[in-house]
C-alpha positions as CSV (number, residue, x, y, z in Angstrom):
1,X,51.1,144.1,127.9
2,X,52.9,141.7,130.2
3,X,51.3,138.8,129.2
4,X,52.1,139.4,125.6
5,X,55.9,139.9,126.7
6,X,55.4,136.4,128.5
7,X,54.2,135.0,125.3
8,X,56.8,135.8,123.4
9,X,59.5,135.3,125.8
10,X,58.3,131.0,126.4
11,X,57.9,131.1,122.3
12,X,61.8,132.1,121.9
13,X,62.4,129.6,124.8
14,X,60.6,126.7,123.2
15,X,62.2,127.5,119.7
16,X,65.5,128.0,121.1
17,X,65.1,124.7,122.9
18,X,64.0,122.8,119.7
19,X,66.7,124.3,118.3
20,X,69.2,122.8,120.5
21,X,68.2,119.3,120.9
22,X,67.4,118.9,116.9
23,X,71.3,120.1,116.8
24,X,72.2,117.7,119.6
25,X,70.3,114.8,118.2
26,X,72.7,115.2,114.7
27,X,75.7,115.5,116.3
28,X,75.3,112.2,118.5
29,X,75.0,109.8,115.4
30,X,78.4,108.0,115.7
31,X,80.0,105.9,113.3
32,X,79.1,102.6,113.9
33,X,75.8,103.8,113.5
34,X,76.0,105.0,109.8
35,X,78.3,101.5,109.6
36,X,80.4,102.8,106.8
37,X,84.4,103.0,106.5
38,X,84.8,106.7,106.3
39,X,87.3,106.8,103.6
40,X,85.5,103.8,101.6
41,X,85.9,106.5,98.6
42,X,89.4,106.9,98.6
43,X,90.4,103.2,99.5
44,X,89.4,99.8,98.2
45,X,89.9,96.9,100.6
46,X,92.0,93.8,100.3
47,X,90.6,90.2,100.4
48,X,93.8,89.0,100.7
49,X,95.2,89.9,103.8
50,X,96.6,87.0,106.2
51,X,98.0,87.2,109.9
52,X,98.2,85.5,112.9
53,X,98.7,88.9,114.8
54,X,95.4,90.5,116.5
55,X,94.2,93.7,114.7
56,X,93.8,95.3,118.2
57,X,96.7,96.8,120.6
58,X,96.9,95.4,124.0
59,X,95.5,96.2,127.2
60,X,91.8,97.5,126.2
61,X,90.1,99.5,128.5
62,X,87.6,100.9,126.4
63,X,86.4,105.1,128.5
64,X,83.4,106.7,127.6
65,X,84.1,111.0,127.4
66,X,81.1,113.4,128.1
67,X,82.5,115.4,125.3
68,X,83.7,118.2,127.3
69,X,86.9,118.6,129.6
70,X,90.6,117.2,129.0
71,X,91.1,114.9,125.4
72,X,90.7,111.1,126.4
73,X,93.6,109.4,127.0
74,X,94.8,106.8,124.0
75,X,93.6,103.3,125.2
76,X,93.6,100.9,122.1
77,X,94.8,101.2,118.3
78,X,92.9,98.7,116.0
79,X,93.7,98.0,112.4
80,X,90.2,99.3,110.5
81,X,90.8,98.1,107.3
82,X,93.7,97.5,105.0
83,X,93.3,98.0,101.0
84,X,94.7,100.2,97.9
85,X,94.6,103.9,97.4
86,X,92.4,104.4,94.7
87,X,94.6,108.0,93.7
88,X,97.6,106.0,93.4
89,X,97.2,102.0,93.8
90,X,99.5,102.5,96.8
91,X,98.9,99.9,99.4
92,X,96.9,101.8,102.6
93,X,96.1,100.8,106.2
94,X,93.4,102.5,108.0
95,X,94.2,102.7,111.8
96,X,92.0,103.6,114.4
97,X,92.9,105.2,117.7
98,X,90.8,105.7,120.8
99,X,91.8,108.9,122.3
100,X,93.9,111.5,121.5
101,X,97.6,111.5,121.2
102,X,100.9,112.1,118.8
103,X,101.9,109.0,116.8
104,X,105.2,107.2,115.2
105,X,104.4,104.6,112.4
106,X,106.6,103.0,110.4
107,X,106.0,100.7,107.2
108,X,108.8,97.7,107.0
109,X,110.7,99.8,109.1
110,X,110.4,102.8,107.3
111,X,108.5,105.4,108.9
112,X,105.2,106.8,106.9
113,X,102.8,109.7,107.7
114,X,99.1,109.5,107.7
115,X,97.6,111.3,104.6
116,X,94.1,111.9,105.5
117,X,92.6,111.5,109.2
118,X,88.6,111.5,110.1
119,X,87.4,111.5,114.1
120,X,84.5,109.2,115.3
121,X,82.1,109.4,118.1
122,X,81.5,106.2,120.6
123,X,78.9,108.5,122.2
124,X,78.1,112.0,123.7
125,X,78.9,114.8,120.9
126,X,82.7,115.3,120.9
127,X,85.5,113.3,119.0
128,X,86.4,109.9,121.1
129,X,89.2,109.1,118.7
130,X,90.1,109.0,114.7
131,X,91.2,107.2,112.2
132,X,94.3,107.4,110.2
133,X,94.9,107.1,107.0
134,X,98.2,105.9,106.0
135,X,100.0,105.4,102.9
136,X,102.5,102.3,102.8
137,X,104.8,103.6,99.5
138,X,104.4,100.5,98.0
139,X,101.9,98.9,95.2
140,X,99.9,95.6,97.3
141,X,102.0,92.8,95.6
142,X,102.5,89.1,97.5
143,X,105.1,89.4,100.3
144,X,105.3,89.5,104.0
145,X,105.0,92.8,105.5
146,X,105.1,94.6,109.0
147,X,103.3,97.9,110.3
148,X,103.9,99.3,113.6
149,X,102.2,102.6,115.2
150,X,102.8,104.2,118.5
151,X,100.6,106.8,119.7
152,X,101.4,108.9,122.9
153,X,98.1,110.4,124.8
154,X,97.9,114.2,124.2
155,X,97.5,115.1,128.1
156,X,98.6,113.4,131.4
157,X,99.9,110.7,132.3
158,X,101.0,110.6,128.4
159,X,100.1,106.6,128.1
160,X,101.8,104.7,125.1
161,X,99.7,102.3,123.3
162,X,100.9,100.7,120.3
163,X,100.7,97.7,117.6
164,X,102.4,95.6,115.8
165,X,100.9,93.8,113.1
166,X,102.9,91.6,110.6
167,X,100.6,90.4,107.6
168,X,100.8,88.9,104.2
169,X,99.6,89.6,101.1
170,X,98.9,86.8,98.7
């Protein structure tokens, strides 16, 4: 009678443990793995984009989060990918934050809201950052133009990390 118990007490452990690391396995693919924009369906990117600015914020120093404990601190900003809306033929910029944290972004000086934001994973299973969405208000015609984001770190010490990035459309 005992062994049986013992039988079927390592059977739920093995399945229970097969169980988890399938699960685990799934939830470690990250983003640059699958190596797709994750709102390629909503947006269509620009070949015509031109500036001397760099795409990333300053000061990278790139941290690595186990997944559990406090929300990573905000450490860079990056500009993903700038193209049209394909619902409205509005121009878009796709931002990418490392951490968590509140943002302010303005478009030409007019401040915008993001309309659509999806997380990422560098590596373990939680969220090491998303990426933004953000409608500009305007239809992509030649002209010089300016976006600016400032994201504040969710939890202590609260670092501010933004970007400027003036471009061009031709």
């Amino acid at each position: 009678m005992f062994k049986k118990i013992k039988k079927v007490v390592a059977f739920a452990l093995a399945l229970t443990m097969l169980m988890g690391m399938s699960t685990a396995a799934f939830a470690a693919e990250t983003d640059e793995q699958s190596g797709k924009n994750p709102f390629a369906e909503e947006m269509t990117s620009l070949g015509n984009v031109s500036s001397e600015a760099d795409r990333l914020s300053g000061g990278v120093d790139l941290q690595v989060w186990p997944g559990d404990g406090p929300a990573p601190q905000v450490t860079r900003l990056e500009i993903a990918d700038i193209g049209v809306l394909n619902s409205n033929g509005n121009l878009c910029i796709l931002l990418k934050v490392y951490g968590y944290g509140r943002g302010y972004t303005t478009f030409n000086g007019r401040e915008i809201d993001y309309v659509a934001s999806e997380p990422f994973i560098i590596s373990g299973t939680g969220a090491d950052g998303f990426y933004y969405l953000y409608d500009c208000g305007v239809k992509p015609v030649a002209g010089s133009y300016v976006f600016y984001s400032k994201f504040t770190s969710t939890n202590y010490p609260h670092k501010v990390v933004s970007i400027n990035y003036p471009f061009e459309l031709k």
